[in-house]
N, CA, C and O atoms as CSV, one atom per row, in Angstrom:
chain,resi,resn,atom,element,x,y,z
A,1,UNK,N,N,2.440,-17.413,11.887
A,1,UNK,CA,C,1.185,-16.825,11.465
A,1,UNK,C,C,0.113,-17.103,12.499
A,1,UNK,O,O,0.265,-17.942,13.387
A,2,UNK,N,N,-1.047,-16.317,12.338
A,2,UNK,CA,C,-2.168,-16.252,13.279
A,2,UNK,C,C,-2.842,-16.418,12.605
A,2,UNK,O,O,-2.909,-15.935,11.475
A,3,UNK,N,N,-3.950,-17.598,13.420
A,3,UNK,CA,C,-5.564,-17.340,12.393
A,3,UNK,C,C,-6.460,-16.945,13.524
A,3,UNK,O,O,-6.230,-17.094,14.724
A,4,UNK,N,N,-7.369,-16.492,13.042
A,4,UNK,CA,C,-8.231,-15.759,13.036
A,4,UNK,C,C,-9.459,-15.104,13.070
A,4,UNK,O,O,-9.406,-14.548,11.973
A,5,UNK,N,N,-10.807,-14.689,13.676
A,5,UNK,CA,C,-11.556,-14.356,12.806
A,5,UNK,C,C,-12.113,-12.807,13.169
A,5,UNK,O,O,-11.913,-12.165,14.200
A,6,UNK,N,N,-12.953,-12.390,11.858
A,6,UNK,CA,C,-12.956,-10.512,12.001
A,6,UNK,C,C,-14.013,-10.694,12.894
A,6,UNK,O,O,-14.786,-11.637,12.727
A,7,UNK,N,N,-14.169,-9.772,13.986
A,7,UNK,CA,C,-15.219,-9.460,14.507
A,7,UNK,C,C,-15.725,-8.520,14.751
A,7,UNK,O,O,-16.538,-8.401,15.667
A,8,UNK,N,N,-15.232,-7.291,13.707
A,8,UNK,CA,C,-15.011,-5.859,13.670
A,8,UNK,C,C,-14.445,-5.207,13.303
A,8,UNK,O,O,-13.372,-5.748,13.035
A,9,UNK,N,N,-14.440,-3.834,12.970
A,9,UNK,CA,C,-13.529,-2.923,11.991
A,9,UNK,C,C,-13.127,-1.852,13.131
A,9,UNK,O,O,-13.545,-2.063,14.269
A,10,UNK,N,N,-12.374,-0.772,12.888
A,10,UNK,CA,C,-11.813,0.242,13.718
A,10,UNK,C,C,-12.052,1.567,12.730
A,10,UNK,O,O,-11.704,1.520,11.551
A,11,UNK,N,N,-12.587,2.588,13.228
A,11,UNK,CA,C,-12.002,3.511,11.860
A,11,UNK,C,C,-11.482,4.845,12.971
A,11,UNK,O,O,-12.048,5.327,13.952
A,12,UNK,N,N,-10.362,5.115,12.413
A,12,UNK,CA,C,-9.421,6.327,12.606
A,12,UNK,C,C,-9.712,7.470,11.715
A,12,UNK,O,O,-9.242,7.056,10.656
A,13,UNK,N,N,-10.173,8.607,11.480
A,13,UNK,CA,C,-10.533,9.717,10.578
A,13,UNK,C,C,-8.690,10.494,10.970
A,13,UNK,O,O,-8.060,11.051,10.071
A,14,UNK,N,N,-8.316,10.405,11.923
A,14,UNK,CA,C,-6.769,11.065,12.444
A,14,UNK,C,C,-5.846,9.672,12.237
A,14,UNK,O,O,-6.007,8.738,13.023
A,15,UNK,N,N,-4.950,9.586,11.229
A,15,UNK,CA,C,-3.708,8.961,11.538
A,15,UNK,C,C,-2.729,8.878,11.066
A,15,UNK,O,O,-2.719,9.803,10.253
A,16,UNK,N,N,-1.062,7.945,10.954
A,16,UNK,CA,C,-0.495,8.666,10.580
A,16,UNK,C,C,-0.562,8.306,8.912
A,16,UNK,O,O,-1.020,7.299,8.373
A,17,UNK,N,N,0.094,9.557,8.279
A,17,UNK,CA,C,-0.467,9.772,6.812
A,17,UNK,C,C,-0.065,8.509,5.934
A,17,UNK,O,O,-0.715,8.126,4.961
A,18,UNK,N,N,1.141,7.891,6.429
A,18,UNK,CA,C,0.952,6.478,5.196
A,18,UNK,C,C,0.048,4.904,5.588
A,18,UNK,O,O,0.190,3.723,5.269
A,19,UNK,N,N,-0.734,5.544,6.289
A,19,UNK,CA,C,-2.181,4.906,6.918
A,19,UNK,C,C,-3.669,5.104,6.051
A,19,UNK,O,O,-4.709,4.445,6.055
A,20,UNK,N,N,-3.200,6.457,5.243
A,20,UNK,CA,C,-4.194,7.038,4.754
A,20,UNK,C,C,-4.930,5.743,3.700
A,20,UNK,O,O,-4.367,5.029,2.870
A,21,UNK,N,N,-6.281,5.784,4.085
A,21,UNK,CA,C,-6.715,4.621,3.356
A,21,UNK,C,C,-6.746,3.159,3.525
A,21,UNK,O,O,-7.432,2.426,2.813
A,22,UNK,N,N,-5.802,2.647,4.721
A,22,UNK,CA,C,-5.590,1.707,5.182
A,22,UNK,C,C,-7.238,1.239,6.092
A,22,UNK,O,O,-7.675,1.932,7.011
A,23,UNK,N,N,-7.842,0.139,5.656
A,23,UNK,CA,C,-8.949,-0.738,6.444
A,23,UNK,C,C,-8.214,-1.423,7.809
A,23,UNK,O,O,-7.316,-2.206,7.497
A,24,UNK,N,N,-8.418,-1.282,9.158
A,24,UNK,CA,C,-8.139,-1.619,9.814
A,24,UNK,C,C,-9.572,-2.887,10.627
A,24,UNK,O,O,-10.756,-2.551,10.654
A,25,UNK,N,N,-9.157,-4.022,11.091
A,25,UNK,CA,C,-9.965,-4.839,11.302
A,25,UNK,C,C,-9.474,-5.397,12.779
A,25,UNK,O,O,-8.307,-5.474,13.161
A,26,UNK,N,N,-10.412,-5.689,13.356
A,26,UNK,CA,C,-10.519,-6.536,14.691
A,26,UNK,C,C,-10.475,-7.697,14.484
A,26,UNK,O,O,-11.328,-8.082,13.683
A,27,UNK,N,N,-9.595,-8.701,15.014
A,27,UNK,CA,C,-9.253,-9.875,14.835
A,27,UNK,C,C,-9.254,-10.849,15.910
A,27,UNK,O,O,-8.144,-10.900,16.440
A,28,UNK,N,N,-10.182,-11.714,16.467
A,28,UNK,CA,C,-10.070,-12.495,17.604
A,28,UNK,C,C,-9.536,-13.727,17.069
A,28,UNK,O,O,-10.059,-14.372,16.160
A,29,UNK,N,N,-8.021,-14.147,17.931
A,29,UNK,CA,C,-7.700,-14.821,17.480
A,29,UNK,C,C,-7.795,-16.290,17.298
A,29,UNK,O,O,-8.911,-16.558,17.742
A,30,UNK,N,N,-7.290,-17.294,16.927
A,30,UNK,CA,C,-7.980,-18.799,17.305
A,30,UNK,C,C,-6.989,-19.615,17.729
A,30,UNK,O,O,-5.897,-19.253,17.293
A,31,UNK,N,N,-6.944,-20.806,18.572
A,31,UNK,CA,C,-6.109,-21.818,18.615
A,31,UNK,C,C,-6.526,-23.192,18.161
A,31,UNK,O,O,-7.710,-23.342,17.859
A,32,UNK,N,N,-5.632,-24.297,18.067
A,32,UNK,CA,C,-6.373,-25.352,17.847
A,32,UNK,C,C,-5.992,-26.591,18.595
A,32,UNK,O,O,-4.831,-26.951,18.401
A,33,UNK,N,N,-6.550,-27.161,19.227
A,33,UNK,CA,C,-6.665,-28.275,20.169
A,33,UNK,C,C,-7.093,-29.750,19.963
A,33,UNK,O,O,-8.261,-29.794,20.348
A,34,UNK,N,N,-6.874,-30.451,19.723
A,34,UNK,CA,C,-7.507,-31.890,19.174
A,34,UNK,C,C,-8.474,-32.030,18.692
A,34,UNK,O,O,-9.551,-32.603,18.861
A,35,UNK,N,N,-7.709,-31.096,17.676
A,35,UNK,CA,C,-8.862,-30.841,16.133
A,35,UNK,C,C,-10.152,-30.348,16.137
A,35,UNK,O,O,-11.060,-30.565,15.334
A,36,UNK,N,N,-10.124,-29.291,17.664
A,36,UNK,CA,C,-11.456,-28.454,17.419
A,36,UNK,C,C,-10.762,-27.070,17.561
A,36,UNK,O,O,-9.887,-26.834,18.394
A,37,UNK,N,N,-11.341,-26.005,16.479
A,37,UNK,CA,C,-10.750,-24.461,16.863
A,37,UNK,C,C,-11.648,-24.171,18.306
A,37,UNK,O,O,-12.703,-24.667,18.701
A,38,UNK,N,N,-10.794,-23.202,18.868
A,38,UNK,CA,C,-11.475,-22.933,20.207
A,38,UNK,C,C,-10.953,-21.185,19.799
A,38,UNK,O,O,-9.898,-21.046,19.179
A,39,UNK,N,N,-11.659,-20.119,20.144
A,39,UNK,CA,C,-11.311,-19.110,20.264
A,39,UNK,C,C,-11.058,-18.779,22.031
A,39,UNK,O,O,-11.438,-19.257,23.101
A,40,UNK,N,N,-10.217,-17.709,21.573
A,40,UNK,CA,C,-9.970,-17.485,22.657
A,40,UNK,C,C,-9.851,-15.596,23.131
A,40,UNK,O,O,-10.055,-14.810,22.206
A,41,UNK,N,N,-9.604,-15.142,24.212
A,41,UNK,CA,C,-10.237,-13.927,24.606
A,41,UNK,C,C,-9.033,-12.940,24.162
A,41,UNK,O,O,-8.934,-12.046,25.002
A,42,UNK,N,N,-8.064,-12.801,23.098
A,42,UNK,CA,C,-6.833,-12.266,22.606
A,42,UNK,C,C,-7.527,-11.773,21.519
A,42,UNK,O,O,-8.247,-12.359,20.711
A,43,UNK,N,N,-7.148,-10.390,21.632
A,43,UNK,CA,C,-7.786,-9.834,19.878
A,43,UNK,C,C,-6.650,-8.926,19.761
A,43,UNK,O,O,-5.808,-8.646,20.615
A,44,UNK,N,N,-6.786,-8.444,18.361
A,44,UNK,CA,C,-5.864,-7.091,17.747
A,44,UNK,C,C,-6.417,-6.571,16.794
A,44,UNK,O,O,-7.516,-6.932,16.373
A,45,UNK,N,N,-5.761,-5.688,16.340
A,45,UNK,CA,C,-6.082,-4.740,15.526
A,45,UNK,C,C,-5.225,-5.193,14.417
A,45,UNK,O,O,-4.090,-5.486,14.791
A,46,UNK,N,N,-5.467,-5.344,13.066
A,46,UNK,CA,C,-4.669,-5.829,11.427
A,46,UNK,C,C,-5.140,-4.619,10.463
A,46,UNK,O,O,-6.053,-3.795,10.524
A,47,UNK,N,N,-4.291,-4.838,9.711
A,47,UNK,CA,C,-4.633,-3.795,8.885
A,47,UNK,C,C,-4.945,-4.688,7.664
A,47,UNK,O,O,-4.426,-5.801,7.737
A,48,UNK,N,N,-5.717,-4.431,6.503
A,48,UNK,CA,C,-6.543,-5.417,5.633
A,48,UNK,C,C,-6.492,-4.775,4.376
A,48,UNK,O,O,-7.223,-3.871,3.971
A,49,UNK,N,N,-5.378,-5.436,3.694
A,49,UNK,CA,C,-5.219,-5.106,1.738
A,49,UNK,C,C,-5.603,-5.871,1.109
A,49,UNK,O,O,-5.182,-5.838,-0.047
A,50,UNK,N,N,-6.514,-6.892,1.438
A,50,UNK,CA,C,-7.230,-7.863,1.120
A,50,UNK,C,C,-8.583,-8.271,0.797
A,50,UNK,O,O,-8.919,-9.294,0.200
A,51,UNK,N,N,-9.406,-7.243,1.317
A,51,UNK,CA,C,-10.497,-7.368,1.126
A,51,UNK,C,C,-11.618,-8.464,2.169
A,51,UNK,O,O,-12.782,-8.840,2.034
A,52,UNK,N,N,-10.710,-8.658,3.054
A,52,UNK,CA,C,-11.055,-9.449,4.524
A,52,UNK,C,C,-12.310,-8.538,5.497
A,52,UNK,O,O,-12.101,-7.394,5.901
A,53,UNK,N,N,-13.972,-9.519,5.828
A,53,UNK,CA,C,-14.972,-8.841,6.157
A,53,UNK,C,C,-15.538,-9.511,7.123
A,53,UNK,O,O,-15.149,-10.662,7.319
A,54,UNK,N,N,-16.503,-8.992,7.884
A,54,UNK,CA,C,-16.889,-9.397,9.417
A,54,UNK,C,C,-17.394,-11.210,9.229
A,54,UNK,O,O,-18.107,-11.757,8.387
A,55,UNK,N,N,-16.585,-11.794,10.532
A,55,UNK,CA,C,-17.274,-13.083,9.599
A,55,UNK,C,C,-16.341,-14.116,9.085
A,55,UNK,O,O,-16.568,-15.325,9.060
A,56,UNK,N,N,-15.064,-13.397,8.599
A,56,UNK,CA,C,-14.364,-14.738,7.259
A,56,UNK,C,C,-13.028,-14.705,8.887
A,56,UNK,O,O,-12.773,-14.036,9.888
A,57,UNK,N,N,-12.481,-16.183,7.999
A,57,UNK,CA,C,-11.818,-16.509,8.939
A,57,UNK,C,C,-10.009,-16.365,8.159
A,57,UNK,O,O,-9.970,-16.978,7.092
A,58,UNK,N,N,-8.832,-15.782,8.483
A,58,UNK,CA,C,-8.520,-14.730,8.318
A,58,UNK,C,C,-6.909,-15.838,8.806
A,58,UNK,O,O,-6.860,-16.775,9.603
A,59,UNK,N,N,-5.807,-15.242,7.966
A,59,UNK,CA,C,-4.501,-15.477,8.177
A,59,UNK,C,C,-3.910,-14.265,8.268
A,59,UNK,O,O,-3.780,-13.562,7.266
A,60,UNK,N,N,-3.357,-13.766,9.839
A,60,UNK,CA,C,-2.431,-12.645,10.096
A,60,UNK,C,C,-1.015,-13.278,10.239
A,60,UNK,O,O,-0.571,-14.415,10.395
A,61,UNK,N,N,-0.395,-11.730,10.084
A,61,UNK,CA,C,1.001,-11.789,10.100
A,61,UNK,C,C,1.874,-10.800,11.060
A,61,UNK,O,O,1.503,-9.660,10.781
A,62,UNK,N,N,2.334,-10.778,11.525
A,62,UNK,CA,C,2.812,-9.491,12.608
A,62,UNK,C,C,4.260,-9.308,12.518
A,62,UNK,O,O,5.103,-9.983,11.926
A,63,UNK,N,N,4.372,-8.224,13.248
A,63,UNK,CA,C,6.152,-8.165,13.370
A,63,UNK,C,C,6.213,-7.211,12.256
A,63,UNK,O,O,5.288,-6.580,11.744
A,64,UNK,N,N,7.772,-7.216,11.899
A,64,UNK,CA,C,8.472,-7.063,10.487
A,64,UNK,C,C,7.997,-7.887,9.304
A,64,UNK,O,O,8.406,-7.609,8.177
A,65,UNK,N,N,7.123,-8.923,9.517
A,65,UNK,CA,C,6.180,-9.771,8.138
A,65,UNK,C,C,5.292,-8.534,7.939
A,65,UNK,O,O,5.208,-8.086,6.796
A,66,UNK,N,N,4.707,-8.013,8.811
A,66,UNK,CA,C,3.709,-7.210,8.337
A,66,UNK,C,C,4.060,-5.833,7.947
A,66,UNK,O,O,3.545,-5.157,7.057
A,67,UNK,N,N,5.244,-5.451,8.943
A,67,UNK,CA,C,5.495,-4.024,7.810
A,67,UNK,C,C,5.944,-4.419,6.214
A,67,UNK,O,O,5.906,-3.588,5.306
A,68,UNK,N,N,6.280,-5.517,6.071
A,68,UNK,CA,C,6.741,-5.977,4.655
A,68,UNK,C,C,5.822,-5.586,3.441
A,68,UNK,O,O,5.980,-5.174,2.292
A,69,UNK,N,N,4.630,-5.972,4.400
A,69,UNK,CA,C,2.818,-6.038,2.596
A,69,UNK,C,C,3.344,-5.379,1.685
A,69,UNK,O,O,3.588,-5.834,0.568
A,70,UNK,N,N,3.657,-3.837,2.188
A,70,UNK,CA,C,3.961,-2.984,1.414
A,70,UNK,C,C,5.469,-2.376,1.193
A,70,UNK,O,O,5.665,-1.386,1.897
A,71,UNK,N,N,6.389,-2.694,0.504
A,71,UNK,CA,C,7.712,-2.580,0.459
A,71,UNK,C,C,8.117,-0.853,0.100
A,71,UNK,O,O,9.180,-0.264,0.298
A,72,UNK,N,N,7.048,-0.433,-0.393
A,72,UNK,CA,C,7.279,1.305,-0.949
A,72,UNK,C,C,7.120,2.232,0.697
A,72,UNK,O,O,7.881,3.157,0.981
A,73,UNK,N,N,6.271,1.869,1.396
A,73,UNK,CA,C,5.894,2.687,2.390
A,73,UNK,C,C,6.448,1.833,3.400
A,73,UNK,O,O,6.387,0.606,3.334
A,74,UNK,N,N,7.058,2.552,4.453
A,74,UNK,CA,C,7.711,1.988,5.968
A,74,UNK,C,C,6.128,2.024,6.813
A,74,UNK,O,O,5.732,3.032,7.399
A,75,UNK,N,N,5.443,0.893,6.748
A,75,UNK,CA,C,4.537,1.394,7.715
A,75,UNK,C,C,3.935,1.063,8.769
A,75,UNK,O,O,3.571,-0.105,8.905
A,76,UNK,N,N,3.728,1.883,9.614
A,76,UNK,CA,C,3.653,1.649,11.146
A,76,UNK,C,C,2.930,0.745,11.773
A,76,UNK,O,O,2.033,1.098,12.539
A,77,UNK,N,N,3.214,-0.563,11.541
A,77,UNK,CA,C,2.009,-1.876,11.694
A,77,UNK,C,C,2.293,-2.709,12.467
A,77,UNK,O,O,3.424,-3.165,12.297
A,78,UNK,N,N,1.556,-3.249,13.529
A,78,UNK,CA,C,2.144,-4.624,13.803
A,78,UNK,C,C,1.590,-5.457,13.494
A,78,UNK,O,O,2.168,-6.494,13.818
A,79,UNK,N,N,-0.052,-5.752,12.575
A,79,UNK,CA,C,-0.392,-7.035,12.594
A,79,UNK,C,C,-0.662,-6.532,11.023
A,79,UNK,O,O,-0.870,-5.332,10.849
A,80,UNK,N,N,-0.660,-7.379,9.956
A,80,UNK,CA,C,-2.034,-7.257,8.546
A,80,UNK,C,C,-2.155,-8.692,8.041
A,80,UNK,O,O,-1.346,-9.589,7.804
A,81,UNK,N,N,-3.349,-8.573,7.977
A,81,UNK,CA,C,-4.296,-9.436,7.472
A,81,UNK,C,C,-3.372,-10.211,5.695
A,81,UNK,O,O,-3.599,-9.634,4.632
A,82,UNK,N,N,-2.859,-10.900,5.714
A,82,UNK,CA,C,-2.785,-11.666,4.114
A,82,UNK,C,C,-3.156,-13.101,3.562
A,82,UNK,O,O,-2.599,-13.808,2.722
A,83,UNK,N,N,-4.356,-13.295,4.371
A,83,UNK,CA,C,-5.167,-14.056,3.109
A,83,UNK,C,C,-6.817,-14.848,3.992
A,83,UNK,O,O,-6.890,-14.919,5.219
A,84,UNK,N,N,-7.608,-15.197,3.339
A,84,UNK,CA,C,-8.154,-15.258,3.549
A,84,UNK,C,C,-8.727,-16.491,3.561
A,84,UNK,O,O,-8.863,-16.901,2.408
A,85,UNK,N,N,-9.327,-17.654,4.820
A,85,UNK,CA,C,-9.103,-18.982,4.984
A,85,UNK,C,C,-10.694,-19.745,3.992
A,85,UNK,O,O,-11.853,-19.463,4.299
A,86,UNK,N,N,-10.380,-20.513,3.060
A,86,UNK,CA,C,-11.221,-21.307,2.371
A,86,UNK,C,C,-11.642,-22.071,3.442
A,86,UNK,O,O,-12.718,-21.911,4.018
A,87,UNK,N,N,-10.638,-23.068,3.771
A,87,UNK,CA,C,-11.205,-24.405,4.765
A,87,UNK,C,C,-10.152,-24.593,5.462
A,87,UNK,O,O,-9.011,-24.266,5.134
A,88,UNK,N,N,-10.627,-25.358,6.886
A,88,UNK,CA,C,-9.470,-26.178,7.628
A,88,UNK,C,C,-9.500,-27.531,7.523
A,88,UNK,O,O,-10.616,-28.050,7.495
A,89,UNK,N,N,-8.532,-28.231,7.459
A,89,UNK,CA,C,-8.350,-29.663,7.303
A,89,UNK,C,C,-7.682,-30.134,8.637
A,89,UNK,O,O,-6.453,-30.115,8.695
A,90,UNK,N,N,-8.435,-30.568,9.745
A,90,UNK,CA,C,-7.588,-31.244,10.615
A,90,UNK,C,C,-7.616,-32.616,11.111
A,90,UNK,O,O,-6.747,-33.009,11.890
C-alpha cells in the first residue's frame, strides 16, 4: 500500500464508460524516514469510492488490488484510493 496525500482532482468529461462517475484524485505520495513523513516529488492519479478530499491523508492501492474495489465491473485502474488516514503512530 501507498500513503498519501490529495493535492488535487482530475476531471475527464470523455472516458471509458465503466469510469462513468468515477472521482479521480491526485495523489502525492509519502515516505517515511526516522519517524518523520517526508513527501516526495511521485504523484498519480487514484480513483476515489470513498469520499477522499483535497487535504486528507489517504491509503492507495494499485495493481490488480485496485481493479478489485469493484468486483462487478473489470475496471481500467491502476491506483484507488481505500481508506482514509485518522492518525500516524510512529
Amino acid at each position: 500500500m501507498i500513503i498519501g496525500k490529495i493535492i488535487g482532482s482530475v476531471w475527464a468529461t470523455r472516458k471509458e464508460t465503466t469510469l462513468t462517475g468515477a472521482k479521480f484524485l491526485i495523489v502525492q505520495k509519502e515516505t517515511i524516514e526516522n519517524t518523520k513523513v517526508l513527501y516526495n516529488s511521485d504523484i498519480l492519479v487514484a480513483v476515489d469510492q470513498i469520499g477522499a478530499g483535497k487535504g486528507d491523508r489517504v491509503l492507495v492501492t494499485s495493481g490488480s488490488s485496485a481493479v478489485s474495489i469493484n468486483p462487478d465491473k473489470n475496471l481500467p485502474i491502476d491506483a484507488a484510493i481505500v481508506g482514509i488516514i485518522d492518525s500516524l503512530d510512529l
